[in-house]
N, C-alpha and C positions, 0 to 999 in steps of 0.2 A: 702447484697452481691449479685453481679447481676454473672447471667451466661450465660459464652461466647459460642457460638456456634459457634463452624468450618463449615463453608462452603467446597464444594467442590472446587477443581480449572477448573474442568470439565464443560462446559456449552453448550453441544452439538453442538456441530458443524452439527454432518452431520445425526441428528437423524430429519426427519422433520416433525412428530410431536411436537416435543419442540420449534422448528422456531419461532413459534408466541410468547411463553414465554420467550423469552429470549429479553434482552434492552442492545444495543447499546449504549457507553456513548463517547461520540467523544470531542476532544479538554480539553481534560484531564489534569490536570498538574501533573503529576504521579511523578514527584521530589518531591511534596509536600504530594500528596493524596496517601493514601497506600489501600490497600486488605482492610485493618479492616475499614478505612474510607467509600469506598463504599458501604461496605456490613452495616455499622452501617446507613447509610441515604437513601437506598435503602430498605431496612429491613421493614420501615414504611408504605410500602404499600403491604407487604404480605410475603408470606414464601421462604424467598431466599435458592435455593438448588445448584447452583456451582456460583462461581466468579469468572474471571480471569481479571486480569490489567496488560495492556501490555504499553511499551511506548508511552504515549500521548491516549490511548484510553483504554476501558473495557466494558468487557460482562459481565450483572446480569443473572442469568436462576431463573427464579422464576416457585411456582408449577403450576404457573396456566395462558392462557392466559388474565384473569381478572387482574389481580396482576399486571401481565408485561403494561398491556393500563394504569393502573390506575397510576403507577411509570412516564411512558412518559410523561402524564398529568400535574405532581404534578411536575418534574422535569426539561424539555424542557426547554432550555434557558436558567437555575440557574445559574449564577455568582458564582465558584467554586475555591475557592483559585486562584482569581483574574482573572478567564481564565471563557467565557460563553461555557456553555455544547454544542455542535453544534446540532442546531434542525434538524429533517430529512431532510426539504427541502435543507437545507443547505447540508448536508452528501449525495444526490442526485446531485447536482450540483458538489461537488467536485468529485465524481465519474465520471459524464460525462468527466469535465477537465482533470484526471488521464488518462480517457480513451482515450481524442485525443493527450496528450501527449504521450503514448504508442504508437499509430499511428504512429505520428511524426518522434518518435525513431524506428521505425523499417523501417520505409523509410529511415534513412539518413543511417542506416545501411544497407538496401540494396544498396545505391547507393557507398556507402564507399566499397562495394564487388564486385560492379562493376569497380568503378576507379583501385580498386586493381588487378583483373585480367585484365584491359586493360593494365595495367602496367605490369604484367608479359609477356605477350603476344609482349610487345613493346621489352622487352630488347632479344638481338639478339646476342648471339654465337660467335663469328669469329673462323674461323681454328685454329688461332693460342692459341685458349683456354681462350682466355682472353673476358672479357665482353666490350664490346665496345657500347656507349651510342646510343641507336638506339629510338627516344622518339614517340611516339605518341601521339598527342593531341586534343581527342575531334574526333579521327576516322584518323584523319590527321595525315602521317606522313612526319618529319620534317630528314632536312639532317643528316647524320650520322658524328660523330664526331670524329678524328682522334685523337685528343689530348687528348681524357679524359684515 
């Protein structure tokens, strides 16, 4: 009879000391791989003390930063319930790509807060209370229209 040991779900995040012991497992198929599964194939290269699997990825904390290099090692690239573990090069390259995509999206969202205040700014009041189509376009503004 074998005995199971519970891991923690803890794997430090913000202690950085434990930084280096702790492995990254990226491209995960966590529909299939569960908690016990990492922890039982991660386990063979030393004393794992938290684990957490989160959708598509997971963190081993091992006691020691020997343990953690020797795992990456033995690991890196494994063909994992049909899905390859993403090597770091790789998990650096998608980072970069997250990161000019974030760029991207806060540009078009500044300019979507610009088109939108030049659009408040364009529409025009009349006396008689009602909104009357006054448009701007691009700085330009364009005749006023009586009919709308």
């Amino acid at each position: 009879m074998s005995l199971k040991v519970q891991t923690s779900n803890i794997t430090n995040k913000n202690d950085p000391k434990s930084i280096n012991s702790r492995v990254f497992i990226g491209n995960l198929n966590t529909a299939v791989v569960k908690k016990s599964d990492v922890e039982t194939i991660f386990s063979k290269y030393g004393r794992v003390v938290g684990c957490s699997v989160h959708k598509g990825y997971a963190f081993v904390q091992y006691s020691n930063e020997r343990h953690a290099r020797a795992a990456v090692l033995g690991e890196n690239g494994r063909v994992l319930a049909g899905q390859t573990l993403v090597k770091c090069s790789e998990l650096q390259t998608i980072k970069t790509e997250l990161t000019q995509i974030k760029s991207n999206i806060d540009a078009l969202l500044g300019r979507l807060e610009q088109i939108a205040e030049e659009q408040k700014l364009s529409t025009v009041v009349m006396d008689e209370g009602s909104e009357r189509g006054l448009s701007a376009v691009c700085g330009h503004v364009a005749e006023v229209c009586d009919s709308c």
